[in-house]
C-alpha positions as CSV (number, residue, x, y, z in Angstrom):
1,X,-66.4,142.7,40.6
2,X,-68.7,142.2,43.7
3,X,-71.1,139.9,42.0
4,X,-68.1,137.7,40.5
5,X,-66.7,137.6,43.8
6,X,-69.8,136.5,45.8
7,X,-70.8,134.5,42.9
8,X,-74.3,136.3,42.9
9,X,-75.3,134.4,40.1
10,X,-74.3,131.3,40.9
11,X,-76.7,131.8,44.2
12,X,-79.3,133.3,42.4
13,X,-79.1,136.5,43.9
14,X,-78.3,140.6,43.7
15,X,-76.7,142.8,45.0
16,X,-79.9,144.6,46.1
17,X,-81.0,141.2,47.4
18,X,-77.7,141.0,49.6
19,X,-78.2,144.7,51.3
20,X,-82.2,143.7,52.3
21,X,-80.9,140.7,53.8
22,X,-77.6,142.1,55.7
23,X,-80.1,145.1,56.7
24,X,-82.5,142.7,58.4
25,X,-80.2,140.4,60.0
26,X,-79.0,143.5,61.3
27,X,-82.1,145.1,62.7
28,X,-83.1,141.2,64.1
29,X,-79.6,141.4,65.9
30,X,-79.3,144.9,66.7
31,X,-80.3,144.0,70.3
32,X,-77.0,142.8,71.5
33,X,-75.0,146.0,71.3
34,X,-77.3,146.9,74.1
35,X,-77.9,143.9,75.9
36,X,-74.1,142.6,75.9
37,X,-72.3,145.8,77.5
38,X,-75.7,145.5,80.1
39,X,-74.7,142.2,81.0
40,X,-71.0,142.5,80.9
41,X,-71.0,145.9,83.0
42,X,-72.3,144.3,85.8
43,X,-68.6,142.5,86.2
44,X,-67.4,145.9,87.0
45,X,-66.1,146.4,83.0
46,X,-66.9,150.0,81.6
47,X,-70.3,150.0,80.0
48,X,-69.5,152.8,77.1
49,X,-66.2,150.8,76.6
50,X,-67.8,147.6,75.9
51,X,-70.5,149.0,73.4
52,X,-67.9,150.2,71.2
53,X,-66.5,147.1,71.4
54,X,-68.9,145.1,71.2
55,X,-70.0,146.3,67.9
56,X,-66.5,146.5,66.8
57,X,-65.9,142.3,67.5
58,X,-70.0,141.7,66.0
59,X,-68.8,143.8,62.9
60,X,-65.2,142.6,62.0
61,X,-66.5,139.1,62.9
62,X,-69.2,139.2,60.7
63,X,-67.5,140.8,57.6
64,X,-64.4,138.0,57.7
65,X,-67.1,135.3,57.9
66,X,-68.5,137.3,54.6
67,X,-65.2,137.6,53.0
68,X,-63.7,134.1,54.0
69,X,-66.1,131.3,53.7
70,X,-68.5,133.7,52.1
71,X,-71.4,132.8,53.8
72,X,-74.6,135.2,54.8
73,X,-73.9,134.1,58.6
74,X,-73.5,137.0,61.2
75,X,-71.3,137.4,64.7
76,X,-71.5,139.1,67.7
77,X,-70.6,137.9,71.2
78,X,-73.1,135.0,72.0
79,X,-76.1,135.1,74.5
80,X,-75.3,132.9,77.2
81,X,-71.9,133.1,76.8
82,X,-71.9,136.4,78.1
83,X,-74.2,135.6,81.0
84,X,-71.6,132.7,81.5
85,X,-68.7,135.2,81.6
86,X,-70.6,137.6,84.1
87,X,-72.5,135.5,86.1
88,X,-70.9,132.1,86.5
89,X,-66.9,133.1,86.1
90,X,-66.5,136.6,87.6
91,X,-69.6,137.0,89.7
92,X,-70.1,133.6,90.9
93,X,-66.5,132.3,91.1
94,X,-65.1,135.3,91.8
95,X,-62.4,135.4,89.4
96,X,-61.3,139.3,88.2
97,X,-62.5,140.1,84.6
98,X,-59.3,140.4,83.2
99,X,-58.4,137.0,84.1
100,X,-61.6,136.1,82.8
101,X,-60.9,137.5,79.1
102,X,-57.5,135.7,79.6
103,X,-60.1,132.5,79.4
104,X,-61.2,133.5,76.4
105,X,-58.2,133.9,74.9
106,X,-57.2,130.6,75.5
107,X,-60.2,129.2,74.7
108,X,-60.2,130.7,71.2
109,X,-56.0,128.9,70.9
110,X,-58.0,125.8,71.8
111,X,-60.7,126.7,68.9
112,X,-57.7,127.5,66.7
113,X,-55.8,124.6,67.5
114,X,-58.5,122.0,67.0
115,X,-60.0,123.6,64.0
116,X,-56.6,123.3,62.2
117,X,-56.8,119.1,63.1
118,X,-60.5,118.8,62.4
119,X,-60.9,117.9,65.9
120,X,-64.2,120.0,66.7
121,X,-66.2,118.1,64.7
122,X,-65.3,115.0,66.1
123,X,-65.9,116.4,69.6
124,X,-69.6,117.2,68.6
125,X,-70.1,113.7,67.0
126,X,-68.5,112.1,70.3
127,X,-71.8,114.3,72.2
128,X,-75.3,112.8,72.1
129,X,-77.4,114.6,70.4
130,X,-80.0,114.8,73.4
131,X,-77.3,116.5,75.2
132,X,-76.4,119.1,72.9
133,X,-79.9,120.1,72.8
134,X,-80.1,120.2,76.5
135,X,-77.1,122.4,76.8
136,X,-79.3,124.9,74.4
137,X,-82.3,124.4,76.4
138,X,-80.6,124.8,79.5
139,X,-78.8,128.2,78.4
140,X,-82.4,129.2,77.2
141,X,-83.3,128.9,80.9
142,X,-80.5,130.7,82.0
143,X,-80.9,133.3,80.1
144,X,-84.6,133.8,80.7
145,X,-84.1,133.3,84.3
146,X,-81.5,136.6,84.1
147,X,-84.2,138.4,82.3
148,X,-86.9,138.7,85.0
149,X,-84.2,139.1,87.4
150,X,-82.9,142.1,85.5
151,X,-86.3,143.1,85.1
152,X,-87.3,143.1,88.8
153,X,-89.8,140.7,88.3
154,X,-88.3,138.3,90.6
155,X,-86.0,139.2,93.7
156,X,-83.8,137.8,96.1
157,X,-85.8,136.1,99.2
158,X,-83.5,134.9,102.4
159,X,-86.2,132.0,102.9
160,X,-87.6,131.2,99.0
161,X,-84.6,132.0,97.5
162,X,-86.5,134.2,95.4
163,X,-90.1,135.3,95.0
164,X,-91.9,138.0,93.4
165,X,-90.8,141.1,92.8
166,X,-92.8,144.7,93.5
167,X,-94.1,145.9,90.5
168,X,-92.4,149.2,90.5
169,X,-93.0,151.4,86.8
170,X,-89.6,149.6,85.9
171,X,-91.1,146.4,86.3
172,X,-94.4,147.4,84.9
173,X,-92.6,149.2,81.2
174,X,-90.2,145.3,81.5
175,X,-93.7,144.0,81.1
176,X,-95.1,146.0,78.9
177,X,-91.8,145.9,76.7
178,X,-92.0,142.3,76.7
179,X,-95.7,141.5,75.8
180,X,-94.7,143.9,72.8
181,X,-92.3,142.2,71.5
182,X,-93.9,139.1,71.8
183,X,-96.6,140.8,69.8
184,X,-95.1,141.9,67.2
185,X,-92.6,138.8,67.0
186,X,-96.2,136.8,66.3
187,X,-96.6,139.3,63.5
188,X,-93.0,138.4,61.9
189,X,-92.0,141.4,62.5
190,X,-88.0,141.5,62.1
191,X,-87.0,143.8,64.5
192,X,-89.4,142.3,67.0
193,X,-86.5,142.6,70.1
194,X,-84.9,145.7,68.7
195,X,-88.6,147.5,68.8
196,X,-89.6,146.8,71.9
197,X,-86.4,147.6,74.0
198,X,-86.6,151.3,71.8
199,X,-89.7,151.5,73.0
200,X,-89.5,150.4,76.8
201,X,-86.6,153.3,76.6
202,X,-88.8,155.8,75.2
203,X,-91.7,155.1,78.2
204,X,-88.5,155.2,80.7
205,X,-88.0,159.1,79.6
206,X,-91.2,159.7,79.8
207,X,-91.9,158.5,83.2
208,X,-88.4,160.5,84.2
209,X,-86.7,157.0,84.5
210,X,-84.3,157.9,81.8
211,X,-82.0,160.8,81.2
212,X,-81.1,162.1,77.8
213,X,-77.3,162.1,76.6
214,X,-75.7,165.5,76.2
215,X,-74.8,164.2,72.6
216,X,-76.3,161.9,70.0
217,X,-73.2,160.7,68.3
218,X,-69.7,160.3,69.6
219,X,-66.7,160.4,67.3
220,X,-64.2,160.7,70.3
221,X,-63.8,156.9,70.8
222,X,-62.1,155.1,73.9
223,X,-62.0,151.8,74.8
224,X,-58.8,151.6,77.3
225,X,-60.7,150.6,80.0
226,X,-61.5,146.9,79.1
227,X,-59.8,146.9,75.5
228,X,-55.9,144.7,75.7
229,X,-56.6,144.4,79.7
230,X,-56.5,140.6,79.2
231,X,-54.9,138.8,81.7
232,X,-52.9,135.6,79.7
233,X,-50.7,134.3,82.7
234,X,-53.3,134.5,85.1
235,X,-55.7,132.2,83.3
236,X,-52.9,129.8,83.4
237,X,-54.0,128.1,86.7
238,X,-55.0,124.0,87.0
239,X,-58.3,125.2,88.3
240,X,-59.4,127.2,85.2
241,X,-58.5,124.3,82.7
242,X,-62.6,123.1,83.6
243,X,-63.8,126.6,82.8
244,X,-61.6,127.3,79.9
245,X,-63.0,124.1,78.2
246,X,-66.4,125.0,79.3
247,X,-66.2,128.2,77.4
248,X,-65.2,125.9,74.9
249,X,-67.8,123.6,74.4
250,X,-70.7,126.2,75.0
251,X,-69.2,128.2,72.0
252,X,-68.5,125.1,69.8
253,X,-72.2,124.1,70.5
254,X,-73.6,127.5,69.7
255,X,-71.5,127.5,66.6
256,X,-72.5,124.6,65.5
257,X,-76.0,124.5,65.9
258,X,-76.4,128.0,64.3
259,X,-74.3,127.0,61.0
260,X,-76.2,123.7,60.5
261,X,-79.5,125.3,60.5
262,X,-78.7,128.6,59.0
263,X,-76.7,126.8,56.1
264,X,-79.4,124.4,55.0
265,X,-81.6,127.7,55.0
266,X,-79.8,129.3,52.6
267,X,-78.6,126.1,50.3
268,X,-75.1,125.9,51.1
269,X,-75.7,121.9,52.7
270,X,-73.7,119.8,49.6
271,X,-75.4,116.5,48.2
272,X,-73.2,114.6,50.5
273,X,-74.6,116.5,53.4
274,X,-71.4,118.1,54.2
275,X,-71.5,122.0,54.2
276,X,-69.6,124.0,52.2
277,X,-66.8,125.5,53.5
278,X,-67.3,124.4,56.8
279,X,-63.9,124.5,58.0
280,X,-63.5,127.6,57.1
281,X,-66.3,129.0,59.3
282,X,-65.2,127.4,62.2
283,X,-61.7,129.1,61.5
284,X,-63.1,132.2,61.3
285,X,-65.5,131.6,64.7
286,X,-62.2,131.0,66.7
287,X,-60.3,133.8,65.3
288,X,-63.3,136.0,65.9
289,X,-63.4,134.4,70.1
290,X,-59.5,135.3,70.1
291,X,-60.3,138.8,68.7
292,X,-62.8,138.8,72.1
293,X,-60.6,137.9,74.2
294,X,-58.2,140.4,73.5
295,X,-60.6,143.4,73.0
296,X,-62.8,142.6,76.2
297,X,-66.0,140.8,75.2
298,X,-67.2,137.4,76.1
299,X,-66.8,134.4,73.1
300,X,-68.2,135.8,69.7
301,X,-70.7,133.1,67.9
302,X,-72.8,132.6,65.3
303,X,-75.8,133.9,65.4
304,X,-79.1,132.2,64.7
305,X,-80.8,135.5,64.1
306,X,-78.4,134.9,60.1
307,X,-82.0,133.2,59.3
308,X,-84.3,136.0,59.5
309,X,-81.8,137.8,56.5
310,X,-81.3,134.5,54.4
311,X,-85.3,134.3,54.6
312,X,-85.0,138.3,53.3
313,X,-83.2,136.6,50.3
314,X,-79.4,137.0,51.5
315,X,-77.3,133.4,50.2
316,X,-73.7,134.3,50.0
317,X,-71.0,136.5,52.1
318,X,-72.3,139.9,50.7
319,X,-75.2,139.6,53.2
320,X,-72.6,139.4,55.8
321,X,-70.7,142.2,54.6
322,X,-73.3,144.9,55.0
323,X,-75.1,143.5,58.3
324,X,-71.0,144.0,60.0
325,X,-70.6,147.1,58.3
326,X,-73.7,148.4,60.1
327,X,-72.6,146.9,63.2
328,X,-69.4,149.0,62.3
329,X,-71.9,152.5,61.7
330,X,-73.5,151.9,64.9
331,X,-70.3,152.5,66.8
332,X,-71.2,156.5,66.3
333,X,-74.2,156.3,68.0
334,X,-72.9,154.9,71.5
335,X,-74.3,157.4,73.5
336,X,-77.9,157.0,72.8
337,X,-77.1,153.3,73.1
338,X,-75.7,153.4,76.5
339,X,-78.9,155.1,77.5
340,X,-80.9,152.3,77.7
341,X,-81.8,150.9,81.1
342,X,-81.6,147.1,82.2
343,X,-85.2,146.5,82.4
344,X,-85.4,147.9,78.7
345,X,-82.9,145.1,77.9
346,X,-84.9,142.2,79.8
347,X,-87.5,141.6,77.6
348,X,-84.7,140.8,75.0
349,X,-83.0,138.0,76.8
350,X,-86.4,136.3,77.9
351,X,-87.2,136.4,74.0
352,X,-83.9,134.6,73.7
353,X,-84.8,132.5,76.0
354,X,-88.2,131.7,75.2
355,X,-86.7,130.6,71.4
356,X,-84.0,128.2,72.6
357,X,-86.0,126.6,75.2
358,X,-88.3,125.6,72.3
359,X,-85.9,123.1,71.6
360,X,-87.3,120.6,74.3
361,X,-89.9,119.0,72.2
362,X,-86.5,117.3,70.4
363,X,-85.8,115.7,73.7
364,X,-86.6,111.9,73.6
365,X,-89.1,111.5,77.1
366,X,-89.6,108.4,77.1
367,X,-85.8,107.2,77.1
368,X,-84.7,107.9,80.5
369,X,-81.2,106.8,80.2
370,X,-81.2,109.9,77.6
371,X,-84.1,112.5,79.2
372,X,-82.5,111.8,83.0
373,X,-78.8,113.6,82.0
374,X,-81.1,116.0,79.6
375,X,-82.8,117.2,83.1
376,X,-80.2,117.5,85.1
377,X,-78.3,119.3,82.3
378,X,-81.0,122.2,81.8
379,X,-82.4,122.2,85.1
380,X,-79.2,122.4,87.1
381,X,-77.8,125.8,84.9
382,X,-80.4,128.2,86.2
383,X,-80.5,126.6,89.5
384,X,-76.7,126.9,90.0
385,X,-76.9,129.9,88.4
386,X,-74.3,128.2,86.3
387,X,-73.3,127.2,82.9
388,X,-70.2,125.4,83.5
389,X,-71.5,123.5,86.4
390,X,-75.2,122.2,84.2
391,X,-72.8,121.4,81.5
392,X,-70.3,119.2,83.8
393,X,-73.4,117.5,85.5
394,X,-75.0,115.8,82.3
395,X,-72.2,114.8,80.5
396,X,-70.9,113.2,84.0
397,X,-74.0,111.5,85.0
398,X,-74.7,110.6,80.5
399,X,-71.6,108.7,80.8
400,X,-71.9,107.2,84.6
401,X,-75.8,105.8,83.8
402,X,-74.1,104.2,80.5
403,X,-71.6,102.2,82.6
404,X,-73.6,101.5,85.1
405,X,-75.8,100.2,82.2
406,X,-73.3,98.1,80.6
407,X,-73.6,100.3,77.6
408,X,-69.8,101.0,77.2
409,X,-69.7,100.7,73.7
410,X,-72.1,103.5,73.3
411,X,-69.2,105.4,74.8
412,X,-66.5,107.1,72.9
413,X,-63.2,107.8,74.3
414,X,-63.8,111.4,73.7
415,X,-66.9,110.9,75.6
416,X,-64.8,109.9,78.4
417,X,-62.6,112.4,78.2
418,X,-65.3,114.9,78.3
419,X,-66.8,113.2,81.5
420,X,-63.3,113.8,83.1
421,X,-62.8,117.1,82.7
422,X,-66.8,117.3,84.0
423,X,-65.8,115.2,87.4
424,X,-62.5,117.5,87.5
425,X,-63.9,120.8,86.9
426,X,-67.2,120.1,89.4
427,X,-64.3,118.8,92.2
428,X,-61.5,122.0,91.9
């Protein structure tokens, strides 16, 4: 019964396949129930609250992407969104968290709505390309920026802005965590991340940095605190409709990026180029960003980390299955997961980082009109320490350079649309 309904077969595939590639996309992943509730928790949110529920969102995600479309692609709340949720929205603007996940809610409706009219994918072919990479390589940035910031490696300075940090045995295990996983990354070594985080944990209890839980496991389970807490109404205000749409965007890009390249990986990209039941994933990604909103997460994605189990040999849905099922399993082991310091967590994020800043070298440099709204798009999100706002400044200044150009037929009316809600959401 599971092979006819996977069509194992047909994908040249087993079931003992499947499990070794849902069991490495797992361990490749298995960073995020740490690192999300890390950076989430810093909003004020419950910390032992959102890892329950983080790997409750990452698993039932994941197994309706492997049950709908049935495809071996894997969800959990998205690097970079997160950092966007704590950092940029509640820190930095200032707005409560529970109007915050009302955001999220609303931006999944918008994912829902458009999704049913085909209209996110005519949003992404309205973007330049050189954009949409920027946005990646800008997030990269950000998120590499919060890592040796959580990491102590770099501190707050009231002249520089920031400088160097002392290096403290927290900073000195972050080091030593990071170089480790960068090691053993080099190697091809799966679980790269998830070993060196374990590891920087370990050296923290050894050094008396670290305190041991009273219990292992947990089968007493409570996620009140930040579970249903969504504000709905509240996110309901002119001056969120920027943000909203900026959560939006960052997700649909994410999304998209990830399925395109984890697709073609494991054959699912049709003769015609289209992909295979792509609607259907993007159905699923905005029901799984509702299901965040109303649990207490930031945006759930796709994950580019799906490719490390389709090259295990994972091709259809069953991969998917097992790697949220184990996302599922983990939920008993929160306490030794909440355990784990912030400085254990940074070398994970500069990882991240590192990997989507890569994306640069797709940058055309020697086309200004393009590599000018690139810059400011990448360079302006650590800087501002903001997504929204590095997002708003390259498609405004994209579409301003074009008209100042001449070049209006290079612009679409979506594109202008875009730029308006850019101008509006930099001005409220």
């Amino acid at each position: 019964m599971i092979s006819r309904f996977f069509a194992l077969a047909q994908h040249q595939t087993s079931i003992r396949q499947e499990i070794i590639g849902g069991l490495t996309t797992f361990l490749t992943m298995a960073y995020i129930i740490i690192v999300n509730p890390s950076v989430l928790s810093e909003t004020g949110m419950d910390q032992s609250a959102l890892v329950i529920i983080t790997c409750l969102v990452a698993g039932l995600s994941t197994i309706l992407m492997g049950l709908i479309p049935k495809v071996p692609i894997a969800m959990a709340p998205g690097m970079g969104l997160n950092a966007f949720f704590a950092y940029s929205i509640v820190l930095g603007d200032g707005v409560p968290w529970q109007t915050a996940l009302g955001m999220v809610f609303w931006a999944g409706i918008l994912f829902l709505v458009m999704s049913v009219f085909g209209a996110r994918e005519k949003i992404v072919a309205a973007i330049p390309k050189t954009l949409i990479t920027a946005i990646s390589v800008g997030i990269g940035l950000f998120i590499l920026f919060i890592g040796v910031k959580n990491m102590g490696l770099i501190v707050d300075h009231p002249a520089k802005l920031v400088t160097l940090g002392t290096f403290t045995p927290e900073v000195l295990i972050g080091l030593f965590g990071l170089f480790l996983t960068i090691t053993l990354f080099l190697r091809g070594i799966n679980a790269a991340i998830l070993i060196g985080i374990t590891v920087a944990t370990i050296l923290g209890f050894v050094f008396g940095l670290v305190e041991l839980p009273s219990k292992g496991m947990e089968f007493n389970f409570d996620i009140s605190p930040v579970a249903f807490q969504l504000d709905i109404m509240g996110a309901l205000q002119i001056g969120f409709i920027g943000t909203i749409f900026a959560l939006f965007y960052t997700d649909l890009f994410d999304t998209i990026g990830t399925l395109m390249a984890c697709t073609k990986e494991a054959g699912l990209v049709q003769e015609d180029g289209k992909i295979k039941n792509f609607k259907k994933m993007l159905g699923v990604d905005a029901i799984a960003t509702l299901m965040s909103g109303v649990f207490g997460t930031s945006p759930t994605t796709s994950y580019i980390e799906s490719g490390t189990g389709i090259a295990a040999g994972g091709r259809t849905g069953l991969t998917a299955v097992v790697t949220g099922g184990l996302f599922l399993l983990a939920i008993l082991f929160t306490p030794l997961i909440a355990l784990v310091p912030a400085y254990a967590t940074a070398p994970a994020l500069i990882m991240v980082g590192f990997m989507m800043i890569r994306q640069t070298a797709e940058i055309p440099w020697n086309d200004y009109e393009e590599a000018i709204p690139a810059i400011l798009t990448f360079m302006l999100m650590p800087l501002s320490f903001s997504i929204a706002t590095g997002l708003a400044c390259g498609f405004l200044s994209w579409t301003i350079i074009k008209i100042m150009m001449g070049k209006f037929s290079e612009i679409s009316w979506a594109m202008y649309i875009i730029a308006g809600l850019s101008l509006v959401s930099l001005l409220v």
